[in-house]
C-alpha positions in Angstrom: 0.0 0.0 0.0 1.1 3.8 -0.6 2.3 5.7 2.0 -0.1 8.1 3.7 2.1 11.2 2.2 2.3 9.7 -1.3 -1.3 9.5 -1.2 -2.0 13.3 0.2 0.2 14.5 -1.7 -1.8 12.9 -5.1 -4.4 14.1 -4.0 -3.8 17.7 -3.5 -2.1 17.4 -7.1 -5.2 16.6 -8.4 -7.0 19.5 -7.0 -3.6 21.6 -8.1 -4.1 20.8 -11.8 -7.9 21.3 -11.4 -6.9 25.1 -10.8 -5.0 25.4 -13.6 -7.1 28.1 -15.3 -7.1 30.2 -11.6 -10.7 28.7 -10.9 -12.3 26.3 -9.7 -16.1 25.4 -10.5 -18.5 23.9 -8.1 -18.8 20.8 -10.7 -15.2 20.9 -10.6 -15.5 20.5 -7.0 -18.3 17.6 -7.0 -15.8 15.9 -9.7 -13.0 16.1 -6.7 -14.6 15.1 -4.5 -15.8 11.9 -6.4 -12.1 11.0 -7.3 -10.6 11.9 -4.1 -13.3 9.5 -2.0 -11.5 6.2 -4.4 -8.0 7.3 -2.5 -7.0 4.9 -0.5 -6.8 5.7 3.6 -7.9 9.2 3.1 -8.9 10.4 6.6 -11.1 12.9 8.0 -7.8 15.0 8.7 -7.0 14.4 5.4 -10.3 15.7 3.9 -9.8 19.1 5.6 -6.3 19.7 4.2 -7.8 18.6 0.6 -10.9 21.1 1.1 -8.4 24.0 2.4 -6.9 22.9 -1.4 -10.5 23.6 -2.8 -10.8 26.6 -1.7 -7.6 28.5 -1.9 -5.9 28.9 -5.4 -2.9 26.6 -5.6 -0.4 28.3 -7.6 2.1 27.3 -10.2 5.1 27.0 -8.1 3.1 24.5 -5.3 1.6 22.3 -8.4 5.4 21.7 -9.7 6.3 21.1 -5.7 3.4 18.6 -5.7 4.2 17.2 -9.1 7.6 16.5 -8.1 6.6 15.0 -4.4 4.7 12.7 -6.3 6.9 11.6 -8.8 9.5 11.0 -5.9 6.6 9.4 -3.9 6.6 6.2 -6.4 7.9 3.5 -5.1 6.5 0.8 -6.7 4.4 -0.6 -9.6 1.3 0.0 -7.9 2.0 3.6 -6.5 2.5 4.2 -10.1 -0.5 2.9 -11.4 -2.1 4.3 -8.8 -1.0 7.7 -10.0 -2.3 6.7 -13.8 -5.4 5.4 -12.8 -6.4 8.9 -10.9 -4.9 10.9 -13.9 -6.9 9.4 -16.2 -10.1 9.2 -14.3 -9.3 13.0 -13.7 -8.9 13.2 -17.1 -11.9 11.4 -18.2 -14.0 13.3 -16.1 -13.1 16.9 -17.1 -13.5 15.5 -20.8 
């Protein structure tokens, strides 16, 4: 299983890239939430750093942080396909 971090850290990521454009969009938000919820071990704690992520802008400098704490968070085969799996569905969603 992924470390706690590893996981955090995807999903705040995905929040990251969903403020791209400098917004965020309630349907955004409701899309999130749905792929956040299939992270594994997520915790309540957890939750309220991802909303804080959903509600302040994440800038360009903390998605390339993120991007990069991910990237070193792989470990394995399955932390990587983890990290696939949620890009695509993010991807699939927004599409």
């Amino acid at each position: 299983m992924a470390e706690k971090d590893f996981i955090l850290n995807l999903g705040k990521l995905m929040i990251g890239i969903a403020w791209f454009d400098g917004k965020i969009q309630q349907e955004e938000i409701n899309a999130l939430k749905e792929l956040l919820f299939l992270l594994p071990d997520i915790s309540g704690e957890d939750w309220m750093q991802l909303e804080i992520y959903m509600t302040h802008a994440v800038s360009e400098a903390e998605r390339q942080n993120l991007l990069e704490r991910v990237l070193m968070g792989i470990r394995s085969a399955k932390d990587k396909q983890l990290v696939l799996d949620t890009l695509e569905k993010l991807v699939s969603d927004s599409g």
